[in-house]
C-alpha positions in Angstrom: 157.1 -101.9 -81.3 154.5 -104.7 -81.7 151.1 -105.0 -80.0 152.8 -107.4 -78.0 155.5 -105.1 -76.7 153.2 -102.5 -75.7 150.5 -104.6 -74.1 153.8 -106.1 -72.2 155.6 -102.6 -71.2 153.5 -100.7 -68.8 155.0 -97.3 -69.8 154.0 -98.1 -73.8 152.8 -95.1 -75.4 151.4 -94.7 -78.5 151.7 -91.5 -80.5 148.0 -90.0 -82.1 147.3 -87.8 -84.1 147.2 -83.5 -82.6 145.4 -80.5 -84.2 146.6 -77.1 -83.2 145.0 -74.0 -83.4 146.1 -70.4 -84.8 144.9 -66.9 -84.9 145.7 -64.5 -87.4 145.1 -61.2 -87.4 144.9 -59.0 -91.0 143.8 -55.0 -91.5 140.5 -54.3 -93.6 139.5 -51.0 -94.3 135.7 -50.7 -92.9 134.8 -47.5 -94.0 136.6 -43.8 -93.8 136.0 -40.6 -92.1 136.5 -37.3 -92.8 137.1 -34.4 -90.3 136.8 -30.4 -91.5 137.1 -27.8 -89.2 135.2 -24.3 -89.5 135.9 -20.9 -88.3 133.1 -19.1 -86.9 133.6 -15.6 -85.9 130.9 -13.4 -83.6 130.8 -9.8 -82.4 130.7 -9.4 -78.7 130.7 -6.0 -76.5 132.1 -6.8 -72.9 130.8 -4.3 -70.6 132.7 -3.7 -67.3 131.7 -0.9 -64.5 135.8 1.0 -63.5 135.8 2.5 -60.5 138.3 5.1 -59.8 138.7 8.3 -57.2 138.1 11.4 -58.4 140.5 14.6 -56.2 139.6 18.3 -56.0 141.2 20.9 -54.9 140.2 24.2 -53.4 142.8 26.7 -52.2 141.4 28.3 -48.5 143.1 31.8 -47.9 143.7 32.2 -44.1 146.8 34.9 -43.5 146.5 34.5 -39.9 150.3 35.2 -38.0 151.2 32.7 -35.7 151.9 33.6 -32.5 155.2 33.5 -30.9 155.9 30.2 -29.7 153.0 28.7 -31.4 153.5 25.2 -33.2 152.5 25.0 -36.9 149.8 23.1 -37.3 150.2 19.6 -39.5 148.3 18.0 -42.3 145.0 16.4 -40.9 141.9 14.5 -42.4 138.2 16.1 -41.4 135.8 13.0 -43.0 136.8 12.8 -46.7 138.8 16.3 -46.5 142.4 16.3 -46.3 143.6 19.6 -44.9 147.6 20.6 -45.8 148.7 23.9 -44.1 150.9 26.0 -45.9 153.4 28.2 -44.2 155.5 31.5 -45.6 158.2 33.1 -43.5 157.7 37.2 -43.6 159.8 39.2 -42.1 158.5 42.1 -39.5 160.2 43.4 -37.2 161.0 39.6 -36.0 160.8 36.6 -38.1 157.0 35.0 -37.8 155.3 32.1 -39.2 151.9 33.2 -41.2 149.5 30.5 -42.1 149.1 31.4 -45.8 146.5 29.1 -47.0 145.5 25.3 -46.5 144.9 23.4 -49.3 141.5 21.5 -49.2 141.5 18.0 -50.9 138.6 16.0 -51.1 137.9 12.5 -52.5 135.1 11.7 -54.8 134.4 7.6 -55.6 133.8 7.5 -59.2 131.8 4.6 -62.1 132.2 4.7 -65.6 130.8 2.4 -68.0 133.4 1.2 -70.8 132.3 -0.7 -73.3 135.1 -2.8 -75.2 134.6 -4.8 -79.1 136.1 -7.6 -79.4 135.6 -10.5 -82.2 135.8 -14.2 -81.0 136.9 -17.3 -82.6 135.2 -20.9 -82.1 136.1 -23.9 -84.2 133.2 -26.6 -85.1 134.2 -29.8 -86.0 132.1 -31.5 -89.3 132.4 -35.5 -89.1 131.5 -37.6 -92.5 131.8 -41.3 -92.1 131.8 -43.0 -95.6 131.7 -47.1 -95.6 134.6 -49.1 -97.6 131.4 -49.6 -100.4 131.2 -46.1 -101.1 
């Protein structure tokens, strides 16, 4: 095409010159780092109050005969006693019930201090950070 052409023709184009632009990326070692890890180990007692109940017993003689027609008594609580009748069949002339005995139980609330050892673990971490001059 000749200037003429292109001063003629409307749609003329002419080509220029284009730059163009890239980005490249590449890996460089800046520096390194080092990681160690350490055991430390320390003596602790863990202390912890148990409570518990604590049962005696005491063995009441009574040896009273029931009378005829009379109902045996059942177990019963009186405050922090438990009362349990016991019964024996003698024989008289007639078969009677005697109240032999009640058994007594009472309830004491207990503490004890225990004291356990145990050993427990933490690790620490130590960070060195050396540049790529090093």
């Amino acid at each position: 095409m000749t200037s003429d052409d292109i001063a003629s023709d409307p749609r003329a184009s002419i080509e220029l010159v284009e730059e163009t632009a890239s980005l490249e990326i590449r890996k460089v070692i800046t520096g390194r780092v080092r990681v160690a890890t350490q055991t430390e180990l320390r003596d602790e007692v863990l202390r912890r109050e148990l409570h518990g109940t604590r049962v005696e017993m005491e063995r009441v003689p009574i040896d009273r005969m029931l009378e005829p027609g009379e109902a045996p008594a059942v177990a019963r609580t009186e405050g922090a006693v438990t009362i349990i009748p016991i019964y024996e069949e003698v024989v008289v002339t007639e078969t009677r019930i005697v109240l032999k005995e009640e058994l007594h139980i009472t309830q004491y609330e207990t503490t004890d201090e225990v004291e356990i050892p145990v050993t427990l673990r933490r690790q620490v971490a130590t960070i060195e950070r050396s540049t790529s001059e090093d």
